[in-house]
C-alpha positions in Angstrom: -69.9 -6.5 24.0 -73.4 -5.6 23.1 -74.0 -6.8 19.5 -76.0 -3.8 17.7 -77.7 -3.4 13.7 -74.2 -1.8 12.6 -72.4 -5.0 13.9 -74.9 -7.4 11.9 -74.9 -4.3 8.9 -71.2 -5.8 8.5 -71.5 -9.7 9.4 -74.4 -10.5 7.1 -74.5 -7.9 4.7 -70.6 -6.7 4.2 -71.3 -3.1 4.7 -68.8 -1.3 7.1 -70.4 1.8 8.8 -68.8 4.3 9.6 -69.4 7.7 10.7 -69.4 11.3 9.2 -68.2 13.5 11.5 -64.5 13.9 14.2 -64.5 16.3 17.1 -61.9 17.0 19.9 -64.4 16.4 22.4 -65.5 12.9 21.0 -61.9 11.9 21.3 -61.3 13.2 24.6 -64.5 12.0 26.0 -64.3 8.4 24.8 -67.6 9.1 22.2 -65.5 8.0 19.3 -64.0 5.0 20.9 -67.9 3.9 22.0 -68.9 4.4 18.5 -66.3 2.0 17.4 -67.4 -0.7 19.9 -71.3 -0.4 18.5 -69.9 -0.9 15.4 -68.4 2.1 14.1 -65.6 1.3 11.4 -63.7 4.0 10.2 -64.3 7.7 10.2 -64.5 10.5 7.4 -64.3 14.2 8.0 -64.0 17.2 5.6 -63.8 20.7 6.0 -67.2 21.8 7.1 -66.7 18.9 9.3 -63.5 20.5 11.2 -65.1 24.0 11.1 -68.0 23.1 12.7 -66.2 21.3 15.3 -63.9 24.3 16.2 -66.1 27.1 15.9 -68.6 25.4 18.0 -66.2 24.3 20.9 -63.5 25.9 23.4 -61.2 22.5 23.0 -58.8 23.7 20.7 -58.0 27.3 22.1 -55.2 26.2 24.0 -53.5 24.6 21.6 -54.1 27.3 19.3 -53.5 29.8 21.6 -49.9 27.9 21.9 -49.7 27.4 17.8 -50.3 30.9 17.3 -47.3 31.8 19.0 -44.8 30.6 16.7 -46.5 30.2 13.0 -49.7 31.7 11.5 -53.0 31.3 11.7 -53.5 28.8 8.9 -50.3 26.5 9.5 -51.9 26.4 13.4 -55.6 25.4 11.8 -53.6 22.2 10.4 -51.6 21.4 13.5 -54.5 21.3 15.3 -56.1 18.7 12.5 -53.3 16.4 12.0 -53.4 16.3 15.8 -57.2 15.0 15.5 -56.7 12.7 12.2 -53.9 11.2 14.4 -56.2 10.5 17.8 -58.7 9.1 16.1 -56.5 7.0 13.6 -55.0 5.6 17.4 -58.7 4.7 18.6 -59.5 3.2 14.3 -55.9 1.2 14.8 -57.6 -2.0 15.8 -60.4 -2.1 13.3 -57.9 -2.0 10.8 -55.4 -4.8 11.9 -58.5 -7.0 13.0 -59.8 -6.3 9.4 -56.4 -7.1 7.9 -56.6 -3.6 6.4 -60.1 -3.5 5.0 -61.5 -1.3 7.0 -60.5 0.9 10.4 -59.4 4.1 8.2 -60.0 7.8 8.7 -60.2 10.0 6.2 -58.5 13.9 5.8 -59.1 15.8 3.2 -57.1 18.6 1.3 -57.3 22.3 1.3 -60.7 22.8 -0.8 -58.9 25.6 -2.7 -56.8 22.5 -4.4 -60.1 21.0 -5.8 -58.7 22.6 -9.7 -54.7 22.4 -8.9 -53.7 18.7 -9.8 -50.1 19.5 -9.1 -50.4 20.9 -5.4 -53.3 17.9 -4.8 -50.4 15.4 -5.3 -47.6 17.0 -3.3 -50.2 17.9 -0.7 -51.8 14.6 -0.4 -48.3 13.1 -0.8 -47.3 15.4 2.2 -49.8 14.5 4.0 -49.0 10.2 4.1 -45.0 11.1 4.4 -45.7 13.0 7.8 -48.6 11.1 9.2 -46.8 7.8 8.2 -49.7 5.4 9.2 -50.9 3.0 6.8 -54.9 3.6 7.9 -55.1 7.2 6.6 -56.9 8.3 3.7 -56.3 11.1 2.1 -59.5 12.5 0.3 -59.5 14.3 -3.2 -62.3 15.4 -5.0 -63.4 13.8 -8.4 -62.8 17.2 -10.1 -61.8 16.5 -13.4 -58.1 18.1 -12.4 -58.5 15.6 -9.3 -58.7 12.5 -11.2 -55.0 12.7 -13.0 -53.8 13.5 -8.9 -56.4 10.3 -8.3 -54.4 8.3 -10.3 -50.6 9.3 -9.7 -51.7 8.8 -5.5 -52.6 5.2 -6.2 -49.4 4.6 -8.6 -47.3 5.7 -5.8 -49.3 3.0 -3.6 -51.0 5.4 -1.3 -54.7 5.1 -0.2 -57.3 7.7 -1.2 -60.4 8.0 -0.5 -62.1 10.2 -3.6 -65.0 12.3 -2.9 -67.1 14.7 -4.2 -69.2 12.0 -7.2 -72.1 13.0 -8.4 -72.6 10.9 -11.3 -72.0 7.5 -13.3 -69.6 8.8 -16.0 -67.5 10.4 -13.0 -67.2 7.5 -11.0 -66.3 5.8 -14.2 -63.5 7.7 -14.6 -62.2 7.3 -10.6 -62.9 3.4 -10.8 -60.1 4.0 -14.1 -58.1 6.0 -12.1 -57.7 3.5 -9.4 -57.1 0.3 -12.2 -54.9 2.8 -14.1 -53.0 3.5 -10.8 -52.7 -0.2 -9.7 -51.2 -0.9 -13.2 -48.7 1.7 -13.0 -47.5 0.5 -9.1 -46.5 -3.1 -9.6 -45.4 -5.4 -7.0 -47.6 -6.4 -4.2 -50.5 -4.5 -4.2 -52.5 -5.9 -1.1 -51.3 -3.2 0.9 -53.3 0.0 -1.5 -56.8 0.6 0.0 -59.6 3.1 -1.9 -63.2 3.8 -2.0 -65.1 6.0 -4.2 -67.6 8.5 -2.0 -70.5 8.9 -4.1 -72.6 11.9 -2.8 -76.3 10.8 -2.8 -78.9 12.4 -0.7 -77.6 16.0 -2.5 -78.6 14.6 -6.0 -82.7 14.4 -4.6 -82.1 18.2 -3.7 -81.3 19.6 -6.9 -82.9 16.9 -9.1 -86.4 17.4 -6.8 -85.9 21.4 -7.1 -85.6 20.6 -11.0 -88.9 18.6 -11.0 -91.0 20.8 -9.1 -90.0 23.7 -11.5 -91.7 21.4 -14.1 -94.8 21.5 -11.6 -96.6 18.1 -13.9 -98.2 15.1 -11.9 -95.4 12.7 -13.9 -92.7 15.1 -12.6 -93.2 15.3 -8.7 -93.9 12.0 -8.6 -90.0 11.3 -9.3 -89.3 13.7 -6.7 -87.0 11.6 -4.1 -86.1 8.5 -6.5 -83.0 9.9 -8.6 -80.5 9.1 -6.2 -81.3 5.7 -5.1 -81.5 4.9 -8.5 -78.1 6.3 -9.4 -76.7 4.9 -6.6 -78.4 1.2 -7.6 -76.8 2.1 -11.1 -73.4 2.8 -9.6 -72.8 -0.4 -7.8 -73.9 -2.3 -11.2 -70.8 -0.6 -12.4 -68.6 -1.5 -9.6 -69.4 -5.3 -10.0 -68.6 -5.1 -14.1 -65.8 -3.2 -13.7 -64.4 -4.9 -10.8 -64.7 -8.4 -12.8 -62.9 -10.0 -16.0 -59.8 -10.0 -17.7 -58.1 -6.4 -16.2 -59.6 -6.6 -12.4 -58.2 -10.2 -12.4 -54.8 -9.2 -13.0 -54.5 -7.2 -10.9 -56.8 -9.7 -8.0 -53.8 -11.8 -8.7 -51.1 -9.4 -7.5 -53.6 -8.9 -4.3 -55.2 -5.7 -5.4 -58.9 -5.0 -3.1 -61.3 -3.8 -4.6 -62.0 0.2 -4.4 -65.2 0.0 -2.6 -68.3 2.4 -3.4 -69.0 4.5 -0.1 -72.4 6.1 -0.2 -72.0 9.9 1.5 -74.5 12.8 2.3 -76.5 9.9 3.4 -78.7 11.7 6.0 -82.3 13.0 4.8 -82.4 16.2 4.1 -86.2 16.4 3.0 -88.5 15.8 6.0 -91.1 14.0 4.2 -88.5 11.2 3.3 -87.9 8.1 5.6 -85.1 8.9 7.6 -83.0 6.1 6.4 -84.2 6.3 2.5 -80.2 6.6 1.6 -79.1 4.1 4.3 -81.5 1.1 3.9 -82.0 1.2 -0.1 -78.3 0.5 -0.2 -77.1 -2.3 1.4 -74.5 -4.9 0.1 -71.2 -6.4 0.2 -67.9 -4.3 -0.5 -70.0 -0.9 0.7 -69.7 1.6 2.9 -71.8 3.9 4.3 -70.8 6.6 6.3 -73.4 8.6 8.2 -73.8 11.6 10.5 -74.5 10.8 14.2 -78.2 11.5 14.4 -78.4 9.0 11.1 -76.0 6.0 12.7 -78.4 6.4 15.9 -81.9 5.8 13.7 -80.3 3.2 11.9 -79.1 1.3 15.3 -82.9 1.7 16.7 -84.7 0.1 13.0 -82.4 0.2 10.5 -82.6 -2.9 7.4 -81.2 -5.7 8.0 -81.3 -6.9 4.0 -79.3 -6.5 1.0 -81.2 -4.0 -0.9 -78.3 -2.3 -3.3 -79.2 -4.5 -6.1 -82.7 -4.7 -5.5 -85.3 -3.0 -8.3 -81.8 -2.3 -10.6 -84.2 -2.4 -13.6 -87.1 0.5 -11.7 -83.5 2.3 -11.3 -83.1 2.5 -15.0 -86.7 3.5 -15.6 -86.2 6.3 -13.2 -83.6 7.6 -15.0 -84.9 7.2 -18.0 -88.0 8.9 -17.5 -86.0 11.9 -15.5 -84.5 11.9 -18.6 -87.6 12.2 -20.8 -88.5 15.3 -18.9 -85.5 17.3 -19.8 -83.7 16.7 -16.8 -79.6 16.7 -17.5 -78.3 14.3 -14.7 -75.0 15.2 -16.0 -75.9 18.7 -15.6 -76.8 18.1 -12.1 -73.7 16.7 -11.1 -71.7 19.2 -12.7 -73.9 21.6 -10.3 -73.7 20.1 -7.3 -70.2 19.8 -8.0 -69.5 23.1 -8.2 -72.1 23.6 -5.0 -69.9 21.2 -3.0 -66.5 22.5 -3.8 -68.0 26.2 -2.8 -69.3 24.8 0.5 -65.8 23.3 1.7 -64.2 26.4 -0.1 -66.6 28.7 2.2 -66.4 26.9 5.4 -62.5 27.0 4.8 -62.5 30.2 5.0 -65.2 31.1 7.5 -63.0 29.3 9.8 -59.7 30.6 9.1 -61.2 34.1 9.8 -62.9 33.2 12.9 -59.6 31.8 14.0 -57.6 34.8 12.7 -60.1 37.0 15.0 -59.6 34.6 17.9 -55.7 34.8 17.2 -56.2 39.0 17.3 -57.7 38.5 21.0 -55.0 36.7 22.0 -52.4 38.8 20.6 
């Protein structure tokens, strides 16, 4: 096996990469399995994810064509998913039993039109583990603040989540809680419960940059791309207190991991940005980073090799202190882009369902 960056990524520096996207035709082509052996360990998708992939390709439309046949259009859409999340938790299998469970998962997400219903998030991502029945699966739920009570039940019950959707400190706060609060609640042996915490980063420069360049002062676009880094430094300073002392080592005791911080919407999406500014300013143990093709590829060719997370934690604070002097709300901004991201899923949902619907009225 050829040794890449992502291999040493994880050897040194105890980040596990993984990658941001699942399509039929990189599981039936062998593209997923040859990311795994350059590294690749575990997968996430969502549902822009899954509507790009079967809009864009003719892969599915037998099976649909088949689905459509005996139930509707929407109960097909999920057929046809669970039939992916299962592939590709097949070709993630080994990662995880190498790992001993640490790492090898792939991640499904809920309807986006449960992001507000904390009731139907439990029974669906309850659903969801009782009929896949594989112990690498994640289930994903938003860090709404209706997600966070379903957050904390789906742990208690001993099932792994992975909880997207963060956009700030005091909300990650809260999931960290929810997954202590959950472990509590469980009992037993808790070495078999696995969780990270997706904090959304390269989405904070948008709206924070968009916020600076309405100020339009020298002191305010020079902060433009340095709030998320700096949050993101912040964020892992939060993971190390909380995951120490008295109540973490209780429940270390019983065998509890630790809920890992996975940085997301790590690709660029300013051009004038290093192309790995949210990959290589956030390196270090118990991290993931899961990354869009086109992002795991630059990092392979010159990626960092260095543990960087905790680097300049003090310039972090500074940052956001002086974003703060300006007016600029990084609560707000969260609660935005928030609101933004659970649109986005909400509308590519539905984009997709209709596309298929029309597909389903060719067929008919």
């Amino acid at each position: 096996m050829t040794r890449t960056r992502l291999h040493d990524l994880y050897d040194a520096h105890g980040q596990s990469p993984w990658i941001d996207n699942l399509t039929r035709n990189a599981l039936q082509d062998g593209a997923l399995q040859r990311h795994v052996e350059r590294g690749i360990r575990g997968v996430t998708s969502n549902p822009t994810i899954f509507q790009k992939a079967i809009s864009g390709s003719d892969a599915y439309d037998d099976q649909f064509a088949e689905l459509i046949k005996e139930c509707s259009v929407e109960d097909a859409y999920w057929r046809v998913v669970l039939d992916d999340i299962k592939a590709a938790l097949a070709v993630l299998r080994p990662v995880y039993d190498a790992s001993g469970g640490t790492d090898g998962f792939v991640s499904l997400e809920l309807s986006p039109s449960l992001a507000r219903d904390t009731a139907q998030s439990i029974a669906d991502a309850r659903r969801f583990h009782e009929t896949i029945a594989l112990p690498n699966l994640f289930v994903k739920i938003p860090a709404t603040v209706e997600g966070i009570p379903a957050i904390r039940d789906m742990y208690a019950e001993g099932r792994n989540i992975n909880i997207t959707l963060i956009f700030s400190i005091e909300r990650y706060a809260d999931v960290v809680d929810a997954y202590l609060s959950g472990l509590e609640a469980l009992g037993g042996d808790l070495s078999t419960v696995a969780g990270v915490a997706s904090f959304f980063v390269s989405r904070v420069d948008t709206e924070v940059d968009r916020r600076l360049e309405a100020i339009g002062t020298d002191e305010a676009l020079a902060l433009r791309g340095k709030a998320a880094v700096a949050q993101a430094k912040l964020a892992y300073q939060l993971f190390l207190e909380r995951f120490s002392g008295p109540r973490w080592e209780a429940l270390a005791a019983r065998g509890a991991r630790v809920q890992r911080p996975l940085w997301a919407s790590t690709s660029t999406k300013n051009a004038a940005y290093p192309d790995l500014l949210y990959v290589d300013t956030l390196i270090g143990p118990d991290t993931v980073n899961t990354m869009p093709d086109a992002t795991i590829d630059a990092f392979d060719d010159h990626g960092t090799l260095r543990r960087t997370v905790d680097e300049g934690v003090d310039d972090a604070r500074a940052t956001l202190d002086r974003l703060a002097g300006l007016g600029i709300d990084m609560e707000d901004v969260a609660d935005r882009l928030e609101e933004e991201g659970v649109a986005a899923f909400v509308k590519s949902y539905d984009e997709l369902i209709q596309a298929l619907q029309d597909k389903a009225n060719t067929l008919s």
